[in-house]
N, C-alpha and C positions, 0 to 999 in steps of 0.2 A: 696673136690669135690664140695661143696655149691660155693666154691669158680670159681670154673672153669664154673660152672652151671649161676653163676652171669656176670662172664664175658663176654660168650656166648651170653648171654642174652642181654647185652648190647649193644654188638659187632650189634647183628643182629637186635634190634635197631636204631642202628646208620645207619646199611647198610640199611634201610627201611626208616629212614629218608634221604637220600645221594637220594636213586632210587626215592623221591618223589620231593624233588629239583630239580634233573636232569630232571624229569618226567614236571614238571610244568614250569622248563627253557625252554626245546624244546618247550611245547605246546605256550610261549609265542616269542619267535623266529620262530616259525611258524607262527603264527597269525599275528605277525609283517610283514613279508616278503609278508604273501597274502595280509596284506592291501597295502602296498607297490607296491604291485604289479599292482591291481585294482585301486589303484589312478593313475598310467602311462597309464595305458588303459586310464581311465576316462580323462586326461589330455591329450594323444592324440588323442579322440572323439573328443572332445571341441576344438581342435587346428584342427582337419579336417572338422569338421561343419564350424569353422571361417573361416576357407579357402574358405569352397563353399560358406558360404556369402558374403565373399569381393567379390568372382565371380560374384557375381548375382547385386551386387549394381554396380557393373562394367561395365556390359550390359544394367540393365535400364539406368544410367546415359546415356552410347553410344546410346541408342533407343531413351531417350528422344532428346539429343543433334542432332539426326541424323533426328525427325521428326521437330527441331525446324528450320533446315537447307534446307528442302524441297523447299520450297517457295522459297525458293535465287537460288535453282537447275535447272541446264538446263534440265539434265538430272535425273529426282527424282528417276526413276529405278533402276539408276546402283549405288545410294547411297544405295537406299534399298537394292542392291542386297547386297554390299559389308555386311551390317549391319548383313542382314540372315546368311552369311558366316563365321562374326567372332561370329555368336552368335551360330550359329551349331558346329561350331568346338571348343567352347569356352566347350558348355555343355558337346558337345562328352567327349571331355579330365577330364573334372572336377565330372560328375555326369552319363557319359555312354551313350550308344545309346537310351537307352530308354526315354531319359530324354528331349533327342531331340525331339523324334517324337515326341512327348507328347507336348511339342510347338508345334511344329509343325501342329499338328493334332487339336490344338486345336478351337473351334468354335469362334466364333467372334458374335454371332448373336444379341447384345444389341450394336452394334457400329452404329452411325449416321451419316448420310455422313452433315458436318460441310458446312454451307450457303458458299458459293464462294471461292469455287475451282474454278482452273483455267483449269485441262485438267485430263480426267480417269488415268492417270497415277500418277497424285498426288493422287486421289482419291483411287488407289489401294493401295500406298506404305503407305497413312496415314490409312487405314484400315487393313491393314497387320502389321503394327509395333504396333499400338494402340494392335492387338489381341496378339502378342508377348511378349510388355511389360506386359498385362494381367496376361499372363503363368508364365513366370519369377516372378510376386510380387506374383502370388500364390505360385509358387514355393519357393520361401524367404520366404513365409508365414509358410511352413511345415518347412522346415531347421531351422525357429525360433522356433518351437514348439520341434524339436529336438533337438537343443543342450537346450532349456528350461526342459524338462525332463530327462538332465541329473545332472540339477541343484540339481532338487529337489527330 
């Protein structure tokens, strides 16, 4: 009987050792798999943040390149216009309507109108894009701060 009593004993031992392995394997197969998981997330943030920054260096570049083109322009309006249009439709697609307006709407009121200009319509399109590009480098400004907090 001591004997059967020992066995027992051991048996359900072992079974308590077995359910504690098994027990401590899942919880690290689990733990594994969320972090797993949470780096794909974290690594497609970081690959959608870089996206909307390639965007935004995209359009200042075109903003700067489009105000450096003014002067040579007959018509500096329909350069500006064209500029407004791939930068409205650039932001719609990549960061939403809101993100539009929000250029859009934005003020301009520290811009100076620069000694000799040659006619109000350069005078608009280089005060309209100057408040543009403004928007946008603030804009880039938060999008770095974003994917920077997800640095660290």
């Amino acid at each position: 009987m001591k004997d059967l009593v020992a066995f027992v004993a051991s048996q359900a031992d072992l079974l308590i050792s077995a359910l504690t392995i098994l027990a401590l394997t899942a919880a690290f197969v689990l733990t594994y798999w969320e972090r797993r998981s949470w780096e794909g997330r974290l690594f497609h943030w970081q690959n959608w943040l870089g996206a909307r920054i390639d965007v935004l260096h995209t359009l200042i570049a075109d903003g700067q390149e489009i105000q450096r083109s003014y002067s040579r322009e007959r018509d500096p309006l329909s350069a500006h216009d064209s500029f407004v249009d791939r930068c409205d439709a650039s932001l719609r697609e990549h960061f939403g309507a809101a993100y539009a307006a929000r250029i859009e709407a934005r003020s301009g009121t520290d811009w100076e109108r620069p000694p000799g200009l040659v006619s109000d319509e350069l005078v608009f399109a280089l005060y309209d894009t100057d408040r543009r590009l403004a928007g946008l480098k603030e804009l880039l400004g938060e999008v770095g701060a974003d994917i920077a907090s997800l640095d660290g």
